[in-house]
C-alpha positions as CSV (number, residue, x, y, z in Angstrom):
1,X,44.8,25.1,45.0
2,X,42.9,21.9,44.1
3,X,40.4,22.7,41.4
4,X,36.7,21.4,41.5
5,X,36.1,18.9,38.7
6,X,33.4,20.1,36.5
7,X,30.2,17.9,36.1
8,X,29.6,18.9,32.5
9,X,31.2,15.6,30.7
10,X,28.4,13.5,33.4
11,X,25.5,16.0,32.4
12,X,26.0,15.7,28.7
13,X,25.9,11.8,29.2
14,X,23.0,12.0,31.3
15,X,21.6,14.7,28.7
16,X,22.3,12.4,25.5
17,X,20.5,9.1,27.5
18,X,17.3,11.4,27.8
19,X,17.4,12.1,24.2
20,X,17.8,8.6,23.1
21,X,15.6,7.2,25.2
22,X,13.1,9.6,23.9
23,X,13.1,8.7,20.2
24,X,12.9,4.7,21.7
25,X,9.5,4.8,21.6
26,X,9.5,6.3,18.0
27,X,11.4,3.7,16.8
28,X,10.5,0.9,18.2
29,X,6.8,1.5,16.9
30,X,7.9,2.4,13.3
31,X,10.1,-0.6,13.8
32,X,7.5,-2.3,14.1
33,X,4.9,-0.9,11.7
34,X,7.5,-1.6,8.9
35,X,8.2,-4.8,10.1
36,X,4.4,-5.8,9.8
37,X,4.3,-4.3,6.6
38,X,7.4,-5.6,5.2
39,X,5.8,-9.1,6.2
40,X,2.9,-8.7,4.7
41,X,4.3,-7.8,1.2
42,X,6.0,-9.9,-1.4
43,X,10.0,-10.9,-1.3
44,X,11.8,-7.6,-2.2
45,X,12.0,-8.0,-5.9
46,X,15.5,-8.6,-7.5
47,X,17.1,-5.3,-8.9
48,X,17.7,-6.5,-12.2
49,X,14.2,-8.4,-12.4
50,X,12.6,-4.6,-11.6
51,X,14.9,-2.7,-13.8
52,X,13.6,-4.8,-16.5
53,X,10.5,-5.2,-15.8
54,X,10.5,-0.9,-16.0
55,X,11.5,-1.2,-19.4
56,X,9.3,-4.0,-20.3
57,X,6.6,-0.9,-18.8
58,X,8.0,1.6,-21.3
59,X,8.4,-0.4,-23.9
60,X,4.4,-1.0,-23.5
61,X,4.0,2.5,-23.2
62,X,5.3,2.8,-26.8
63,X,3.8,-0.2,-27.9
64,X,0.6,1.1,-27.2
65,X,0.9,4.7,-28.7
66,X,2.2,2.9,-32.2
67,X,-1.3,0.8,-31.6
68,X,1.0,-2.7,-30.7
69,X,-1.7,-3.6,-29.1
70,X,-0.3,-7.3,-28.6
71,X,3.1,-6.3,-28.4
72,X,1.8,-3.8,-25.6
73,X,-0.1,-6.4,-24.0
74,X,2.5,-8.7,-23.8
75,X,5.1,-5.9,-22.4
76,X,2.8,-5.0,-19.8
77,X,1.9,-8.7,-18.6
78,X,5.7,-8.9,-18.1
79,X,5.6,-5.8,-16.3
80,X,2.9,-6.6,-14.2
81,X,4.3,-10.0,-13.7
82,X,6.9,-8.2,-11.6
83,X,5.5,-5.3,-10.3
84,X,2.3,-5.8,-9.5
85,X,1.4,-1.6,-9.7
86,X,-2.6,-1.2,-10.2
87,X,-2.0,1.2,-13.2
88,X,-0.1,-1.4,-15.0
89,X,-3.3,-3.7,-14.1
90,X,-5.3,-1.3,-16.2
91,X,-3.1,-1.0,-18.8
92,X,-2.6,-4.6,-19.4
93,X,-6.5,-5.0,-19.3
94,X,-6.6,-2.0,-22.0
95,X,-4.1,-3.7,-24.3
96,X,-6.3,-6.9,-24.0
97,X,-9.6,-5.1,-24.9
98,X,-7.3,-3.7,-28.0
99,X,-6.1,-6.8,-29.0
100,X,-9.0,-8.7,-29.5
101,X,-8.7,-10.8,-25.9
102,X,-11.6,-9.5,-24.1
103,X,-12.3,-12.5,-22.1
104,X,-8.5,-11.5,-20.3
105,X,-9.3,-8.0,-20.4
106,X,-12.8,-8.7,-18.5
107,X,-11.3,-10.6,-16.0
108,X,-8.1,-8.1,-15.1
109,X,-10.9,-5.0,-15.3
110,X,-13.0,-7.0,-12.9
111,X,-9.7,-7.5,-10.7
112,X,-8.8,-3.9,-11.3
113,X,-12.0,-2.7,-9.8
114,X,-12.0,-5.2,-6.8
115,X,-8.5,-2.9,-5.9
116,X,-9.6,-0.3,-3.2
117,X,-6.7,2.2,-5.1
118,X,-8.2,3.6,-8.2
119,X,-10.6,7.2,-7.6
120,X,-14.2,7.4,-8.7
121,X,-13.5,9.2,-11.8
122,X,-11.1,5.9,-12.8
123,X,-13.3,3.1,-11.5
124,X,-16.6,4.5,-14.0
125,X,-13.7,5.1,-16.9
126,X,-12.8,1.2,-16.0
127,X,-16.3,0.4,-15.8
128,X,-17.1,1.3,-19.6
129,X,-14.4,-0.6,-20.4
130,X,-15.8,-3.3,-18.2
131,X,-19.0,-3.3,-20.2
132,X,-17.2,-3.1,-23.6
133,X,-15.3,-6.7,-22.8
134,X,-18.8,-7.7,-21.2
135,X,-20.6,-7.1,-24.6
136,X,-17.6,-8.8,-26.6
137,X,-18.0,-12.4,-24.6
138,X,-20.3,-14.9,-23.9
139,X,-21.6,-15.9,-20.2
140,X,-22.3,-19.6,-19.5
141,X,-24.2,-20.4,-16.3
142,X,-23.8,-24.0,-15.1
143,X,-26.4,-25.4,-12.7
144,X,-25.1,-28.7,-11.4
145,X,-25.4,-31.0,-8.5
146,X,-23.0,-30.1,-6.0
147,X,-19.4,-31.7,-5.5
148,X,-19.9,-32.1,-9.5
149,X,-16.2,-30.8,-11.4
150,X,-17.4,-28.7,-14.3
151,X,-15.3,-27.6,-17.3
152,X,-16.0,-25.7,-20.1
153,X,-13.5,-26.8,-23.4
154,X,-12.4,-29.5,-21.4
155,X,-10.6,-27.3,-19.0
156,X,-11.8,-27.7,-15.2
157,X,-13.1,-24.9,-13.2
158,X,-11.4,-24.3,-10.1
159,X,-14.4,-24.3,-8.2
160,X,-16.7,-27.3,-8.3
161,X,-20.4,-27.3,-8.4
162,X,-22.7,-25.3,-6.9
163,X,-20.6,-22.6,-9.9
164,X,-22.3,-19.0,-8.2
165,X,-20.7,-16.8,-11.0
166,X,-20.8,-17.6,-14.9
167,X,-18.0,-19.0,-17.1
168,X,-17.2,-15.8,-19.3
169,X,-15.8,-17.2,-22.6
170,X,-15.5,-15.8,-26.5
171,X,-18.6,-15.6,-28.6
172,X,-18.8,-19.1,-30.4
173,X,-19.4,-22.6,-29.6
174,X,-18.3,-24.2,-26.4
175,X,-18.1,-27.9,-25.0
176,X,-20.1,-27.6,-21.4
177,X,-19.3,-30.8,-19.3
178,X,-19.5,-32.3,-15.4
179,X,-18.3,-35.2,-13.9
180,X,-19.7,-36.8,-11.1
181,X,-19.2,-40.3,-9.1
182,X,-17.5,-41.5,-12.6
183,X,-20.4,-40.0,-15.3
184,X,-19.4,-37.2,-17.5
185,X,-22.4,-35.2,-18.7
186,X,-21.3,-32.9,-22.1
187,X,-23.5,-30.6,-23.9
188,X,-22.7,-27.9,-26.6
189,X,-23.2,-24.5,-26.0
190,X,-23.5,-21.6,-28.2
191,X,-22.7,-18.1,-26.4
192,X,-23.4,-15.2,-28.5
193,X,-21.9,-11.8,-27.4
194,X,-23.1,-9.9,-24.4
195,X,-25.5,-12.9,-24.4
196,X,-26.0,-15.9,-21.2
197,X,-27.0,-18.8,-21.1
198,X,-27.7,-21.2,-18.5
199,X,-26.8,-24.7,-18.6
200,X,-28.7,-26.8,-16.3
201,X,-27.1,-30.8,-15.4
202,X,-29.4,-33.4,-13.6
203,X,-26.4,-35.5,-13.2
204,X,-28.2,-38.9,-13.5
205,X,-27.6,-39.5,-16.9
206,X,-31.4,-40.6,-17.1
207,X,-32.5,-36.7,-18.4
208,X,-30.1,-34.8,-20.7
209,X,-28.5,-31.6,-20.0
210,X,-30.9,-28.6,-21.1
211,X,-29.8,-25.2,-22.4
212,X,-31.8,-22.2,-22.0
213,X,-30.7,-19.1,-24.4
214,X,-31.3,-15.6,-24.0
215,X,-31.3,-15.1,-20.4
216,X,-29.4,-11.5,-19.0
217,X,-25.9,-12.0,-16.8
218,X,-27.1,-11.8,-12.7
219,X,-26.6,-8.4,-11.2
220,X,-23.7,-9.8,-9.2
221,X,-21.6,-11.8,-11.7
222,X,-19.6,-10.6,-14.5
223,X,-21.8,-7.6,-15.3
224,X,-19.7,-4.4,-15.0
225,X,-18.9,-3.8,-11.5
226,X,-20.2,-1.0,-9.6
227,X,-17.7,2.0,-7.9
228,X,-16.5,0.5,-4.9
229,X,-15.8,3.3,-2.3
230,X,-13.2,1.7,-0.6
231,X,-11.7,4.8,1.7
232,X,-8.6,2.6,3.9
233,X,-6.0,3.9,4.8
234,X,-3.1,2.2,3.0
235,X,-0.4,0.6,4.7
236,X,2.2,2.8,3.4
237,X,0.1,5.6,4.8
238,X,-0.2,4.0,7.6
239,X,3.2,3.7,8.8
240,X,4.4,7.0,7.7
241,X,2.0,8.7,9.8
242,X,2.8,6.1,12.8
243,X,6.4,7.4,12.3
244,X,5.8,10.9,12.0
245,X,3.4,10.9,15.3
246,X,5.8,8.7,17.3
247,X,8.7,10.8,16.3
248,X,6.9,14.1,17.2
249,X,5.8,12.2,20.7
250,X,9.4,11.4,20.9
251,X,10.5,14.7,20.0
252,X,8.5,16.6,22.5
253,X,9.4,14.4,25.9
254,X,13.3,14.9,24.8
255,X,12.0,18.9,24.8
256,X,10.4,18.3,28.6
257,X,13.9,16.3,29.6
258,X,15.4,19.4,28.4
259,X,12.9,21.8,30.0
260,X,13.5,20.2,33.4
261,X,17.3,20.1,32.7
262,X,16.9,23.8,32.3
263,X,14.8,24.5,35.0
264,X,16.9,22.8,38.1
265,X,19.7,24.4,36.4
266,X,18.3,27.8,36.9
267,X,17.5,26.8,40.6
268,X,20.5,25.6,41.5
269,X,22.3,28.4,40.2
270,X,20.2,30.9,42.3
271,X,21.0,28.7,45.2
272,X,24.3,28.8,45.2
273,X,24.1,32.8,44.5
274,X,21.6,32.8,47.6
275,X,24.4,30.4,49.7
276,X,26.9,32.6,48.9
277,X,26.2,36.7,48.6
278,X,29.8,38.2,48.7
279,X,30.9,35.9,45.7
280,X,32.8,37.4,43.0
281,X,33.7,34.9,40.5
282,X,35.7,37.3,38.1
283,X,37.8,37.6,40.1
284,X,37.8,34.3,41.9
285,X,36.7,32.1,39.0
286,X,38.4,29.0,40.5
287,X,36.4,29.3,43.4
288,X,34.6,26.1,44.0
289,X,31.4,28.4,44.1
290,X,32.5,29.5,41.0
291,X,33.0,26.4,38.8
292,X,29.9,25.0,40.3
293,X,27.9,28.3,39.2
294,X,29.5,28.4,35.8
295,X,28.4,24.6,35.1
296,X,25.1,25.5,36.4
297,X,25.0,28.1,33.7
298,X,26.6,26.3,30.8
299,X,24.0,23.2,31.8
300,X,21.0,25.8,31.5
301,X,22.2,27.7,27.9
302,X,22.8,24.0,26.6
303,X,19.8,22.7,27.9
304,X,17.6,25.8,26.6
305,X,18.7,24.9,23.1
306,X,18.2,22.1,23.1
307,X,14.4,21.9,24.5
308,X,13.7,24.8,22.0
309,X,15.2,22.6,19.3
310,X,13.4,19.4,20.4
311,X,9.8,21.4,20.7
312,X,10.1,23.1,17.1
313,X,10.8,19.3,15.8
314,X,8.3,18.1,17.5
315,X,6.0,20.4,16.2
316,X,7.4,19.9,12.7
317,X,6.5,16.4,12.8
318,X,3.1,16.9,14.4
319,X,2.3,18.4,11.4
320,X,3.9,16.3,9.3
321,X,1.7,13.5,10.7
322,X,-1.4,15.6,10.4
323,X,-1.2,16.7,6.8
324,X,0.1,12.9,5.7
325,X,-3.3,12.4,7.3
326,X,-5.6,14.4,5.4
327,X,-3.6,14.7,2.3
328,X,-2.5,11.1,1.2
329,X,-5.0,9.7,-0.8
330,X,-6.8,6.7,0.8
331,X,-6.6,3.3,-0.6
332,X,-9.6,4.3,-3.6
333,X,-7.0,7.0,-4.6
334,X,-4.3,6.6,-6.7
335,X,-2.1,9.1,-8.5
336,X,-3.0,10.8,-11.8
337,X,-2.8,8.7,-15.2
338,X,0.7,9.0,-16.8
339,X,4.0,7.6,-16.0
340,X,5.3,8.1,-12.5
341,X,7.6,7.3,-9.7
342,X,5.4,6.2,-5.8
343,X,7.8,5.5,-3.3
344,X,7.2,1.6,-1.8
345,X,8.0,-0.2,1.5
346,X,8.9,-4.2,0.8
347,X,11.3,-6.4,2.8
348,X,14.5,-5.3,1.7
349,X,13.6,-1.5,3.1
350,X,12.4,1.8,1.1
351,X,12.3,1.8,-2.8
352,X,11.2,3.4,-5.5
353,X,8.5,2.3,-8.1
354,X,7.8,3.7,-11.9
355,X,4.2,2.7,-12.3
356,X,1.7,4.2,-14.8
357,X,-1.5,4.6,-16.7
358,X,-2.8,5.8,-20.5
């Protein structure tokens, strides 16, 4: 008798396609999430560079506990150098404060607080610090024609004038100068701690520069900074939950695939037991009836597993993609102080990162 060939092999193909093409989706937008991230970050760091620049971390660490404060200043700008963790920020700024640099340690505090990272609690712990280095400098305003080049101890600013912030520098006496269409104006400026003055240029050469002591640091300039709320979603958190809800989405179509698999299995079976009333496959079971029921059957157990099994993942990562939601912190959170390993998305794929703060 010729034997029916059974349809299973072809239905497991056609089952396995679904499946893939299900979880397309997913991966094509986490693909694509981590691609955009992976862009936007630095060159995956060298593994030998990052190994040592985690020891250069703990060797601050110890550094600082022995009060090294220079020694753990210098660890920790190596660490930094590398890394680039916020916590190691703080710390570096810290080590600064402690080590008699507080011009350093007022600008990296001031950097630190720009970060959207840190919580409440460490942004006002920053903030005294802030106003520590604050009352340890001096704060030169310049007031210059515009287009002038300024530079305090003959080093020029960056920014030419009109100079909206002040030039933070260490209580003493500085040499204030511009330079503009070939005439250098030069005045010397005494900044006493926590103190600003405001140097004021005509530019001319016909009127010399005046200096006018005592005046208070403006609101927005390099007073200590006030909380910044920040509340972003960071990009890691970002594309985990991206991954998580386009896995679950992809999860629960395979799960309909499968339900529908299931379902015209079911119908078809009951057709042919319909078609054909009198048929016993015991004890015909190479009946063509037969072998068509019997892959009818396998098709809907198979297919009923697997839709159960696709659901419960989907639901799994529904949740997943909720509770990364609600429990990551947001970009003005970061991770308790201490030493720590954060998990972190770069070019060269998934690492991990030991970052930490006193």
């Amino acid at each position: 008798m010729i034997r029916t060939l059974s349809r299973r092999p072809a239905r497991r193909i056609r089952l396995a396609a679904a499946l893939l093409l299900s979880f397309a989706s997913a991966a094509a937008l986490v693909a694509a999430a981590t691609d955009a991230h992976a862009q936007g970050d630095a060159p995956a760091q060298d593994d030998a560079a990052t190994r040592d620049a985690k020891a250069r971390f703990e060797e601050g660490l110890k550094r600082y506990e022995a009060q090294d404060f220079e020694g753990a200043r210098v660890a920790f700008q190596q660490a930094y150098s590398v890394l680039h963790a916020v916590d190691i920020l703080y710390n570096l700024a810290l080590s600064e404060l402690r080590s008699n640099r507080p011009v350093e340690a007022l600008t990296h505090l001031q950097e630190y607080l720009k970060d959207k990272r840190p919580t409440e609690e460490e942004r006002a712990k920053a903030s005294k610090y802030l106003a520590e280095a604050h009352a340890k400098t001096g704060h030169v305003f310049v007031d210059a024609p515009a287009g002038a080049a300024v530079l305090m101890d003959d080093v020029t600013l960056e920014k030419k004038a009109p100079v909206k912030d002040p030039v933070t520098v260490s209580a003493g006496k500085h040499v204030c100068s511009i330079r503009l269409d070939g005439k250098t104006q030069t005045v010397e400026v005494v900044a006493s701690p926590g103190q600003s003055v405001t140097v004021r240029f005509t530019g001319s050469g016909e009127k010399a520069p005046e200096v006018l002591e005592g005046q208070h640091a403006r609101a927005n300039g390099d007073g200590p900074a006030a909380p910044d709320p920040g509340g972003g979603w960071s990009t890691g958190k970002t594309v985990t939950v991206i991954a998580l809800g386009a896995g679950a989405v992809g999860a629960i179509v395979g799960g309909v695939v499968f339900k529908l698999g299931q379902d015209s299995a079911q119908t078809d079976a009951l057709a042919i037991t319909s078609a054909n009333p009198g048929l016993n496959c015991p004890a015909n079971p190479n009946a063509a009836q037969c072998t068509a029921l019997a892959d009818k059957k396998s098709t809907y157990d198979s297919d009923r597993t697997l839709s159960v099994v696709m659901f419960a993942a989907g639901g799994a990562l529904a949740a997943g993609a909720v509770a990364t939601a609600f429990l990551w912190p947001n970009q003005n959170s970061a991770p308790q102080k201490g030493s720590r390993i954060v998990p972190a998305v770069t070019a060269g794929g998934v690492s991990l990162q030991w970052i930490g703060q006193f």
